[in-house]
C-alpha positions as CSV (number, residue, x, y, z in Angstrom):
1,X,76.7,117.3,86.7
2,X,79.6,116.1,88.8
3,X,77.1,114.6,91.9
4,X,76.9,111.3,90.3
5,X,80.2,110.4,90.2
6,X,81.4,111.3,93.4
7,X,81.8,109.0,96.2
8,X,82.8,109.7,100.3
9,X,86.1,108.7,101.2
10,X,85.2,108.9,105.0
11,X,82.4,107.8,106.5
12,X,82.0,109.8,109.7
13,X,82.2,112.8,107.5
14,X,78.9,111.4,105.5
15,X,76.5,114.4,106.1
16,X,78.9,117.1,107.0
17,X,79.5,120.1,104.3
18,X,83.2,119.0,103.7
19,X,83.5,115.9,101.8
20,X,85.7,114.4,99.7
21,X,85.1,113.0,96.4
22,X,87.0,110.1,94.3
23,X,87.1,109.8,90.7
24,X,88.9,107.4,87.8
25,X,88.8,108.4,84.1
26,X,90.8,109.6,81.1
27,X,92.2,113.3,81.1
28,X,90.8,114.6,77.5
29,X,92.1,118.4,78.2
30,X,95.2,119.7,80.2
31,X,94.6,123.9,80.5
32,X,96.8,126.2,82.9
33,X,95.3,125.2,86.3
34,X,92.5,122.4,85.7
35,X,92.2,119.1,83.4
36,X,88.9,117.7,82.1
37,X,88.4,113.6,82.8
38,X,85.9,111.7,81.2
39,X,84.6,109.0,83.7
40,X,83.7,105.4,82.7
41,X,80.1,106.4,82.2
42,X,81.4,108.7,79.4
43,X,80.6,112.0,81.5
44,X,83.3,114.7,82.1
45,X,84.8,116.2,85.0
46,X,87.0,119.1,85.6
47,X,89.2,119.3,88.3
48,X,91.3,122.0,89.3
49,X,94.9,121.6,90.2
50,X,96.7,123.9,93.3
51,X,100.0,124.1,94.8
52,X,98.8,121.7,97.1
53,X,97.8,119.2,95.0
54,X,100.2,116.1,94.9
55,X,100.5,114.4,91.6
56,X,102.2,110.6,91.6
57,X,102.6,107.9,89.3
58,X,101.9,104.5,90.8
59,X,104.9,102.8,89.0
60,X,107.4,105.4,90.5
61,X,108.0,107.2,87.2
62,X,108.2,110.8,86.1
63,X,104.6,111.9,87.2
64,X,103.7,114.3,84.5
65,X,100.5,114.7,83.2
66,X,99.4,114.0,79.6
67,X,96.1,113.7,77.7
68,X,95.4,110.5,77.4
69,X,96.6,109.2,80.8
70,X,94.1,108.0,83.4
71,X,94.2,108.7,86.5
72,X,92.1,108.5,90.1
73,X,91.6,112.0,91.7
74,X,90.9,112.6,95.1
75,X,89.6,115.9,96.4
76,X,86.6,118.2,97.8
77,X,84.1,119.2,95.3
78,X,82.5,122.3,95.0
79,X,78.7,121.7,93.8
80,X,78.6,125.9,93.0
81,X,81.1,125.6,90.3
82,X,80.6,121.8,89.7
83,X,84.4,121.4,89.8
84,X,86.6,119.2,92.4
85,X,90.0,120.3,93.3
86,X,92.3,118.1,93.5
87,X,94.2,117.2,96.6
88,X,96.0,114.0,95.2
89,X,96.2,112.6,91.6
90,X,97.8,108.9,90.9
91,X,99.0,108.3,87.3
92,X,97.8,105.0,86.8
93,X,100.5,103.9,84.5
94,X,100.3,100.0,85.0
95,X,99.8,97.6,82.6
96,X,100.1,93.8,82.3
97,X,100.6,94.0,78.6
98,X,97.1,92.8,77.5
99,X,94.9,95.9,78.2
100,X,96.4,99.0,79.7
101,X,96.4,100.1,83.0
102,X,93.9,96.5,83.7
103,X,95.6,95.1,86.0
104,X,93.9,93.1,88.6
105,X,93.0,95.5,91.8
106,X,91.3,95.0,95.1
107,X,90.8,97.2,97.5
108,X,90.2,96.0,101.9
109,X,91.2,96.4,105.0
110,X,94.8,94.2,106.2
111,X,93.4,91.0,108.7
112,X,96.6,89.7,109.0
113,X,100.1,90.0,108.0
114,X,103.1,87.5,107.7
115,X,106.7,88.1,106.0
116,X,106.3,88.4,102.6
117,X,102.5,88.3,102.9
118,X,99.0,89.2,104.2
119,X,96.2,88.2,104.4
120,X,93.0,91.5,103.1
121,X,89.5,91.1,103.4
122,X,88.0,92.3,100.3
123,X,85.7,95.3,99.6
124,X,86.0,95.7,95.9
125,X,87.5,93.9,93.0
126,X,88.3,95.1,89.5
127,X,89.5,93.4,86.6
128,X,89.2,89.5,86.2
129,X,89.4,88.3,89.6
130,X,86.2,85.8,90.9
131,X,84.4,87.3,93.6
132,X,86.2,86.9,97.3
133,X,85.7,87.5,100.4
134,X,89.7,87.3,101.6
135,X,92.8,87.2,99.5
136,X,96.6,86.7,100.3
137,X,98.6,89.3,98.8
138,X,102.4,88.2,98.4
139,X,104.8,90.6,98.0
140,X,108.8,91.0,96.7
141,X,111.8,93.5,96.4
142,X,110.4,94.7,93.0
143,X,106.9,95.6,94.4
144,X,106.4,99.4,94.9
145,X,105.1,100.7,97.9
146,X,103.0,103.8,98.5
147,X,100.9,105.9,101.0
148,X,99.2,108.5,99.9
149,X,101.8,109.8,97.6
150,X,104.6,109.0,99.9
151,X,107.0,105.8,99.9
152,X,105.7,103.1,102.4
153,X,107.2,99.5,103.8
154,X,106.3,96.1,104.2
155,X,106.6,97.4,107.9
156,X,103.7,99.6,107.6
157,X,101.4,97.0,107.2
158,X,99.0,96.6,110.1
159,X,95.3,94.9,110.5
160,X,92.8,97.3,110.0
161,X,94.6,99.6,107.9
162,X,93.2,100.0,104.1
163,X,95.4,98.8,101.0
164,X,94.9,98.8,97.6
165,X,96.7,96.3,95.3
166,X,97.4,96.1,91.9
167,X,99.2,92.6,90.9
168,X,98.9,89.8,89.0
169,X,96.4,87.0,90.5
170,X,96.7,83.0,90.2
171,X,93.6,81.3,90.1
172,X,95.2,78.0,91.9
173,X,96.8,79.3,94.2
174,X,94.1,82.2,95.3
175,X,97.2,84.6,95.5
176,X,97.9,88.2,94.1
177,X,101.5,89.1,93.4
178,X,101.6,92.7,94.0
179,X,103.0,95.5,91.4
180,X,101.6,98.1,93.9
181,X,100.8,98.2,97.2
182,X,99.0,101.5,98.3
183,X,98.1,102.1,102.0
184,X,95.4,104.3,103.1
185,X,94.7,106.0,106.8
C-alpha cells in the first residue's frame, strides 16, 4: 500500500482531494512508462512517468535513469491504482566518498542571508549532523544551484523561502559547505 509512505508537500492543501506526495528510495525496475522504488522501510512503489514529468540530477549531470539509482519523487498519488505520477524526479547522485549519496542534508526555511552565506532554521536533518535548531550554510563558485529542476542563484535566496542543502558539515565551526543548494516555493 502506497498511504504510508506519502507525505504533504503543502499544508493548506492538507484535507483537499489533490495532494502531493514525496518519496526517497532505490529504483529496482525501469518498464516503458513507470519505475518501481523500494522505500527505506523496504516497501515498493510505482510511479508513473509523463511528458510532464521533469527528471534532474542534483550534481548537474546527464539525468538518465538507471536501476540502481535513488532518487526523491514528487507527485499526486492516485489511491485507486495505488501508483503516484511523477511530476519531478531528482537523481540523487552525491556522494562524499564514504557511503553513497550520504551526504549530510538539512532541510528549513532561509532567516537570514549574507554574501557567501545564510543563516536556515532547521526542520530536518539527515546523515551525521547533531541535532540544531539554526545552521549557517556557506557557499562557493563550485556549489550547484537548483529550483525545482531549474538553475537558481545566490541572488534567489530570501528569508522565508525553503532550501535544501546537501554539503559537507564541520563540527567546530557549526558550518555546512554546500554541494547543493535546492530552493523550494
Amino acid at each position: 500500500m502506497v498511504r504510508p509512505a506519502l507525505r504533504h508537500l503543502h499544508e493548506q492543501e492538507v484535507g483537499n482531494r489533490h495532494k502531493y506526495a514525496e518519496v526517497k528510495g532505490v529504483i529496482t525496475a525501469i518498464q516503458a512508462q513507470e519505475l518501481t522504488l523500494q522505500l527505506r522501510n523496504g516497501r515498493s512503489v510505482n510511479v508513473l512517468l509523463s511528458r510532464r514529468t521533469s527528471i534532474y540530477a542534483e550534481s548537474g549531470q546527464n539525468a538518465t535513469l538507471t536501476v540502481g539509482q535513488k532518487v526523491e519523487v514528487k507527485g499526486t498519488p492516485d489511491p485507486t491504482i495505488l501508483k503516484i505520477t511523477a511530476e519531478r524526479i531528482k537523481i540523487e547522485d552525491l556522494s562524499d566518498g564514504s557511503e553513497p549519496h550520504e551526504l549530510p542534508e538539512i532541510k528549513g526555511v532561509i532567516r537570514s542571508v549574507d554574501e557567501g552565506s545564510f543563516t536556515v532554521a532547521v526542520r530536518r536533518i539527515r546523515h551525521e549532523m547533531p541535532p540544531l535548531a539554526e545552521v549557517t550554510i556557506r557557499y562557493t563558485e563550485q556549489t550547484r544551484w537548483h529550483h525545482d529542476e531549474s538553475p537558481a542563484f545566490p541572488a534567489d535566496l530570501q528569508p522565508g523561502k525553503k532550501v535544501e542543502v546537501k554539503g559537507t558539515y564541520d563540527a567546530s565551526t557549526k558550518i555546512l559547505d554546500a554541494l547543493v543548494i535546492e530552493l523550494d516555493d
